[in-house]
C-alpha positions in Angstrom: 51.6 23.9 14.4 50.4 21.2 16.6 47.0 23.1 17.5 46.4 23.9 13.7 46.8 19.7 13.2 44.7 19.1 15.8 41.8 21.3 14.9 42.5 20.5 11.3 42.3 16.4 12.3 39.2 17.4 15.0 37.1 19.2 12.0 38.2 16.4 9.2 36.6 14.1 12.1 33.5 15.6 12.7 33.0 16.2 9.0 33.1 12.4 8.1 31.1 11.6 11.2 28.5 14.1 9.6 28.3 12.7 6.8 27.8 9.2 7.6 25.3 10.5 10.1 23.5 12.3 6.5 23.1 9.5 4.6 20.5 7.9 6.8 18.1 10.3 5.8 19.4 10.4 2.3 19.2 6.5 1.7 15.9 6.4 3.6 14.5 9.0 1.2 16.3 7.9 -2.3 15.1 4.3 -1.1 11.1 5.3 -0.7 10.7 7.5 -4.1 12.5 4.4 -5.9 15.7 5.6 -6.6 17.7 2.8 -4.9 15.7 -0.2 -6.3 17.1 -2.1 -3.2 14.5 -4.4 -1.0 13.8 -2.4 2.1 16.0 -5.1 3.8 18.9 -4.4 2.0 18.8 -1.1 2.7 18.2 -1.2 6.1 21.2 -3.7 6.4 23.2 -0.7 5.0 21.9 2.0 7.4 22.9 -0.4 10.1 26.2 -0.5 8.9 26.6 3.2 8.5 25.4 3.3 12.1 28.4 1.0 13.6 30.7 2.7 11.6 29.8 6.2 12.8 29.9 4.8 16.4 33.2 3.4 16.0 34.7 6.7 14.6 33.2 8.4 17.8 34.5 5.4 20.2 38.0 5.8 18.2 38.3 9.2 18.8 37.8 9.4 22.0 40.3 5.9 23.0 43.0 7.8 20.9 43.1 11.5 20.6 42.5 12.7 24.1 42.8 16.4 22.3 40.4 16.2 20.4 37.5 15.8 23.7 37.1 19.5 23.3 34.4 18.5 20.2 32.7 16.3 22.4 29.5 18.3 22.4 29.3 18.0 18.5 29.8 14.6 18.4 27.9 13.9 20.9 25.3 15.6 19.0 25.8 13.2 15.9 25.5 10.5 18.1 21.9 11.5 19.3 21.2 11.9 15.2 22.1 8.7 14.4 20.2 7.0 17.5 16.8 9.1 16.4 17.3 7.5 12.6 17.8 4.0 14.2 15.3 4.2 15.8 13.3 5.8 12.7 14.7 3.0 10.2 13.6 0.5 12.9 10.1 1.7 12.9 9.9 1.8 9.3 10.0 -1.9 9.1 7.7 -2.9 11.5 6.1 -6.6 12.1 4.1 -7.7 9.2 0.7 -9.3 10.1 -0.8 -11.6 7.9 -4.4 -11.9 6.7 -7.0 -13.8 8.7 -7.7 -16.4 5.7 -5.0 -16.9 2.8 -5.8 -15.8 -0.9 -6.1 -18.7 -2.3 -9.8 -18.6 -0.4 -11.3 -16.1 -2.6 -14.0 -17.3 -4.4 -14.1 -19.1 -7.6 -17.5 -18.2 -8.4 -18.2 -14.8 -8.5 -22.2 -13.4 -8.7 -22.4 -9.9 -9.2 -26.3 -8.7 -9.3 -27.6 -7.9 -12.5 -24.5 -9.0 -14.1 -24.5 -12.6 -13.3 -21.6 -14.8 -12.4 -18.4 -15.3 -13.3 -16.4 -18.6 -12.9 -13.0 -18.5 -12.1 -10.0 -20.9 -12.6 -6.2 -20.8 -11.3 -3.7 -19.4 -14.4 -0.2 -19.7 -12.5 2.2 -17.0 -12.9 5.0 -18.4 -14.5 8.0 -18.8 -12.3 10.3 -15.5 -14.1 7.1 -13.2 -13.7 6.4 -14.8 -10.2 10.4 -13.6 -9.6 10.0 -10.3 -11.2 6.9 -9.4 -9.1 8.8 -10.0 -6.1 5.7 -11.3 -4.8 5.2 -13.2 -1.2 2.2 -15.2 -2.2 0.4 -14.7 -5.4 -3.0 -15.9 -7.0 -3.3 -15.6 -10.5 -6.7 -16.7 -12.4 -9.0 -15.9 -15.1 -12.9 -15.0 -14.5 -15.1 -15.8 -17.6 -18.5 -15.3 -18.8 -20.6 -15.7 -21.7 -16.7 -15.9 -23.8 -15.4 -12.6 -22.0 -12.7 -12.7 -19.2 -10.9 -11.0 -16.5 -7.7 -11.7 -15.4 -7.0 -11.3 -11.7 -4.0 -10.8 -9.7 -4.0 -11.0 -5.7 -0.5 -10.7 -4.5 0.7 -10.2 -0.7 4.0 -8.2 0.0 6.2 -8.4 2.8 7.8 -5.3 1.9 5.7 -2.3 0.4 8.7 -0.8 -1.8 9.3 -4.2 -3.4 5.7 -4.5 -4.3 4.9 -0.5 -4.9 7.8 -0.6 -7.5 6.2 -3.6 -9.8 3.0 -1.3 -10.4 1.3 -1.5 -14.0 2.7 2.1 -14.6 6.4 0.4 -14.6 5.5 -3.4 -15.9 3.2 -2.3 -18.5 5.7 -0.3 -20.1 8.7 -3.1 -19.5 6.4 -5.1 -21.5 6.0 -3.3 -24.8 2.5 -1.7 -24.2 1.9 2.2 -24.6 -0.4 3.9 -22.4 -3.8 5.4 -23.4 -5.6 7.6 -21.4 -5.5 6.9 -17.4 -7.7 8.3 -14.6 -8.9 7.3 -11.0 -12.2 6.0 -10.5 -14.3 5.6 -7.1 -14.4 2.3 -5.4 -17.0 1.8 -2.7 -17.5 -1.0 -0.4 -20.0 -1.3 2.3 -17.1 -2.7 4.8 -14.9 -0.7 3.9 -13.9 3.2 3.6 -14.6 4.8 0.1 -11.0 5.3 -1.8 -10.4 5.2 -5.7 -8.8 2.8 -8.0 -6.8 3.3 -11.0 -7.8 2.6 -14.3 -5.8 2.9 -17.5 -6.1 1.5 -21.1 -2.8 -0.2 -23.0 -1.6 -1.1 -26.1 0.7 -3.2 -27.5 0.6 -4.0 -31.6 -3.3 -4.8 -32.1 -3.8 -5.7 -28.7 -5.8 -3.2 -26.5 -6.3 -3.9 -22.6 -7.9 -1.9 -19.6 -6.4 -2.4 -16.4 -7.2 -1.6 -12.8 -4.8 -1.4 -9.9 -4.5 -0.6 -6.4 -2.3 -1.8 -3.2 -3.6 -1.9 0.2 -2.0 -1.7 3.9 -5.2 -2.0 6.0 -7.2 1.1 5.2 -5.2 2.9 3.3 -4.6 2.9 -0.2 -1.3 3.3 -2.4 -0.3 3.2 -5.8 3.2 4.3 -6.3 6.3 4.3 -3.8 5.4 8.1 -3.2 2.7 6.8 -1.7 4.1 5.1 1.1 5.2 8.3 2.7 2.0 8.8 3.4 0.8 5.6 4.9 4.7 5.7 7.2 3.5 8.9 8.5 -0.6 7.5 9.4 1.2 4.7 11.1 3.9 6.4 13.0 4.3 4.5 16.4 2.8 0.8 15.5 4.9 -1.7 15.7 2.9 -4.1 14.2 1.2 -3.6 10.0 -1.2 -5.4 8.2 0.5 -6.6 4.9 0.0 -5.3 1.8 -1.8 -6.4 -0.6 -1.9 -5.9 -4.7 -5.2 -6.2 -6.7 -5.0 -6.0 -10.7 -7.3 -6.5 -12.9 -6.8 -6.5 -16.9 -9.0 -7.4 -19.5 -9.5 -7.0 -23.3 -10.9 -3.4 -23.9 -13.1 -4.4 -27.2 -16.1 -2.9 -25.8 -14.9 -0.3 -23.4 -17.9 0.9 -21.9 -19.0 -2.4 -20.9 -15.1 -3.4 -19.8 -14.9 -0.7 -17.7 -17.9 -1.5 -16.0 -17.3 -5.1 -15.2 -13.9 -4.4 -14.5 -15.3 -1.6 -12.0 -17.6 -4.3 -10.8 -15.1 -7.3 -9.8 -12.8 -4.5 -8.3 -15.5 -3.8 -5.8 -16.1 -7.7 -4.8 -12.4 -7.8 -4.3 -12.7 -5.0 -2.1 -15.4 -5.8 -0.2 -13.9 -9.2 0.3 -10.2 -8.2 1.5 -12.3 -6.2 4.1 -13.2 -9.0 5.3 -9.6 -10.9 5.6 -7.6 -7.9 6.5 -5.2 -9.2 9.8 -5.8 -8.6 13.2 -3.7 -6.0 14.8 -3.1 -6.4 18.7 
């Protein structure tokens, strides 16, 4: 009777220590598709937690039931889990760099050849879609010329999920407008390696828009949170990232040729330009 107990106790044990040990890779994956719409913070916090409390099972065990030693070896193996996904969770949140000149410096004026130039002025976010944007630092303004407009967005992030999740796939919908037709389109800069930005038309009532998006950590390009799987894995081992940056543009898509192409057109200034401020990594 006493053996079953203590295999019974040594296997309850070393199930709930498995467990625990689980759930780092399950938060760590439920967190980047989305799922848990917690700030990477948070959820690291909570891996932390599940960490200590796996160690103190172990540490208990060992103080207390002298009997059950003979699983050492598997437990000792959860213990060697747990430090790899430290260590992994640690190296998913590495030391955010910022830009070389602040946002706020982009230019007012804008000259595009053969298109003229477009003259910019600040349009604050108000402070609830500041909040819901979850932005770090956000410039907001409107680009006008000959009585048509673009509205611009340049927001900086902290945290990629935060900012991944308040993409115009998510807001635009929050916000009553049904999407058209939605595709990717090339975006070339000479400073800067050729990627693709994405352009979708909304509507809400009589109102039509076309919008363009991207985000940006250094040189590589996101959209979505499943995109930031991708960019962990082409940074595996830095300890140090440039921050990411969001680019939108929307505009009223009355003539939709010509919108597009203006749109197109700022998109690649913008480009071109955060080439030139991305941070300095050591």
């Amino acid at each position: 009777m006493g053996n079953t107990m203590t295999w019974l106790l040594g296997a309850a044990v070393i199930l709930f220590d498995a467990i625990l040990a689980l759930l780092w890779p399950f938060l760590l994956l439920l967190s980047s598709f989305g799922v848990i719409p917690l700030p990477s913070d948070a959820v690291r916090s909570v891996l932390y937690l599940i960490f200590l409390l796996a160690i103190g099972v172990q540490g208990f065990v060992a103080l207390f039931f002298p009997a059950l030693r003979r699983y050492g070896a598997a437990i000792e193996m959860l213990v060697v889990v747990q430090v790899v996904f430290f260590w992994v969770g640690h190296m998913a949140h590495p030391t955010v760099v910022e830009p070389q000149r602040p946002l706020e410096s982009f230019p007012m004026v804008v000259n595009i050849p053969a298109m003229g130039a477009w003259e910019g002025k600040d349009a604050k976010l108000d402070e609830r879609s500041f909040n819901e944007s979850e932005a770090d630092i956000a410039v907001s303004r409107i680009y006008t010329k000959e009585g048509r407009g673009i509205k611009l967005l340049l927001a900086e992030y902290q945290s990629p999920r935060a900012g991944l999740y308040h993409n115009p796939m998510n807001c635009y919908h929050t916000q009553g407008f049904t999407l058209g037709h939605k595709d990717m389109q090339p975006l070339k800069a000479a400073n800067r390696p050729d990627t693709d930005v994405s352009v979708s038309t909304w509507t809400r009532n009589s109102e039509k828009v076309i919008v363009a998006y991207w985000y940006e950590i250094g040189d590589q390009t996101l959209y979505e949170r499943q995109d930031l799987l991708k960019t962990q894995w082409a940074m595996a081992g830095k300890t140090k990232w440039p921050v990411m940056f969001k680019v939108l543009l929307e505009m009223p898509a009355d003539a939709p040729d010509q919108s597009k192409t203006e749109i197109l057109d700022m998109a690649q200034v913008i480009r071109e330009w955060l080439g030139y401020v991305q941070p300095v990594l050591d």
